[in-house]
N, C-alpha and C positions, 0 to 999 in steps of 0.2 A: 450553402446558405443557412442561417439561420433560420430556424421556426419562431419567431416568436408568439405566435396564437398556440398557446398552449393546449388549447380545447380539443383538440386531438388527442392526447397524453393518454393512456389508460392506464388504469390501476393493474398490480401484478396481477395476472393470471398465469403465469407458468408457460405461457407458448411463445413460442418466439414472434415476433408481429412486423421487428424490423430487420434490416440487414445489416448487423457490425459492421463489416467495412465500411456499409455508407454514413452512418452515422459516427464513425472516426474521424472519416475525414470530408466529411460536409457537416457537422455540427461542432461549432467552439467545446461544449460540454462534454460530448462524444471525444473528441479528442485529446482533455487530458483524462477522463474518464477510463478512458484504452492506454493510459500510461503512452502516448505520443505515438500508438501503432503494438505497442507491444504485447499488449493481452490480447492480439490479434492471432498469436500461434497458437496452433489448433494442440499444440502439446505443452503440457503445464504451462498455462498461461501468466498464474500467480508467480510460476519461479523465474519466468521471463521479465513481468512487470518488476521483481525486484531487484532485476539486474541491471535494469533499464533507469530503475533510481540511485542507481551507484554513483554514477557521474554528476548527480545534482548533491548526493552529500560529498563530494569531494568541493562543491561550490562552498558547502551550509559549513562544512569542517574549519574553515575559514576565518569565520566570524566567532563574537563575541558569545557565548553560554547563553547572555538573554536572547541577542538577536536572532539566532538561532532557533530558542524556544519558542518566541514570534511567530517566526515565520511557519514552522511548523505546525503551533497553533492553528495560524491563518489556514494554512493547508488543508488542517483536519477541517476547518468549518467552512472553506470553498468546496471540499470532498462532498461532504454530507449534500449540497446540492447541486453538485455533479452524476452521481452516484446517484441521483434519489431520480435525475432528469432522466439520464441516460438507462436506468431500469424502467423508467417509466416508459419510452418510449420502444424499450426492448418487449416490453411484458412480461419482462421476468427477474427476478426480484435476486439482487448478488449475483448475476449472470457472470460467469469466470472471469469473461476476459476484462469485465472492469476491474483494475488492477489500481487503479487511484488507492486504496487502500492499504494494498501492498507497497508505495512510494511511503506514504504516513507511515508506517508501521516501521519500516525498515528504517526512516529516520529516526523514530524513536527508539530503536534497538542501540541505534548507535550514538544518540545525543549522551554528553559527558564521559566519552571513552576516548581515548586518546589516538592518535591517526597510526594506523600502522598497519599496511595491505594484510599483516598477519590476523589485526583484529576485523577489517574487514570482510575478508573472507572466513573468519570467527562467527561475526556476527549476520552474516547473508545466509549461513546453515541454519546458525540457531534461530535467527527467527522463522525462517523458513520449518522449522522443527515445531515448533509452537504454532504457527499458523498450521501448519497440516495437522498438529495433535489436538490441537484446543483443550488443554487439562480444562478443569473447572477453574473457573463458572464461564471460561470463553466459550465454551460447546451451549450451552444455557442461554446466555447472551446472545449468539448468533444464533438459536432458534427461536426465540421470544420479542426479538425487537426486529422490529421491520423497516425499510422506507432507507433511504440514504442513511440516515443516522446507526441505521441496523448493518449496514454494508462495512460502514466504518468502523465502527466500535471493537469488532472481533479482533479487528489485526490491530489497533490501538494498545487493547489490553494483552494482547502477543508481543506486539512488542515492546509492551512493560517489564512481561515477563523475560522477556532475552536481554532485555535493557541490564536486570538485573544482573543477570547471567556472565554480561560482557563486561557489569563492574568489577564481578570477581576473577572474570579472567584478565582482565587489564592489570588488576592490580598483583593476583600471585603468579598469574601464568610468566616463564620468560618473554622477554621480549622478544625473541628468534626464535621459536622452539624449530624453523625451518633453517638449516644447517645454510644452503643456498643461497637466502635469502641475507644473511649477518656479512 
């Protein structure tokens, strides 16, 4: 069920105060917040959550460049108060297993790259690279900004950064570089 009296909520203090599983899957927010159960594994949960949005950009790959960028859009700004609910209710501020971030992120790695399992699995490393490395100013940004907004922002600008990354490989890499695969 839903809480809706917020008034319980508390601001981060660093200790755990609820139970992830229950707030998965007894809170709507919990629940895409956990990437649908995924950042529920107790082992890299972030590489889980981004596997676990594979299957919604093979939805987004679909559509038109804007709609796409829409929706994504939308995502990032229902994230921010997903993210912002479900840390509140955790007590602990970017807790792993919300991985809502990780779904944004890796959309943005691969918006304007062309479909190709090669580039996907291209671009699930590299962002994955970039979120575990955070070069500057993402290490910055995810220490200085707080609150859902803070949650999200780091894998955003990660996966700007890979975004990049998968233009230049799209564009010079072969299209098979996996022999297998052509």
């Amino acid at each position: 069920m839903i809480d809706k009296n917020l008034s319980n909520i508390h601001k981060y203090k660093n200790k755990l105060i609820a139970k992830p599983f229950d707030l998965t899957f007894k809170t709507v927010a919990g629940f895409f917040a956990f990437g649908f159960g995924s950042g529920l594994s107790r082992f890299a949960p972030g590489t889980f959550g981004t596997l676990a949005a594979v299957p919604f950009y093979l939805l987004l790959v679909q559509l038109s460049w804007p709609m796409y960028a829409w929706l994504v859009f939308i995502a990032f700004i229902v994230g921010v108060k997903l993210c912002d609910i479900t840390g509140n209710r955790l007590g602990v501020h970017d807790y792993g297993g919300i991985v809502w971030d990780e779904f944004v992120g890796f959309w943005i790695t691969m918006f304007l790259i062309s479909f190709s399992w090669q580039n996907v699995i291209i671009g699930f490393f590299v962002f994955r690279f970039f979120d575990i490395i955070k070069p500057y100013p993402i290490a910055l940004v995810d220490k200085k900004v707080s609150g859902g907004f803070g949650v999200m922002i780091d894998d955003v600008l990660a996966g700007v950064y890979a975004m990049l990354v998968m233009l230049a490989v799209d564009k010079y890499l072969p299209k098979s570089i996996f022999v297998f695969w052509s």
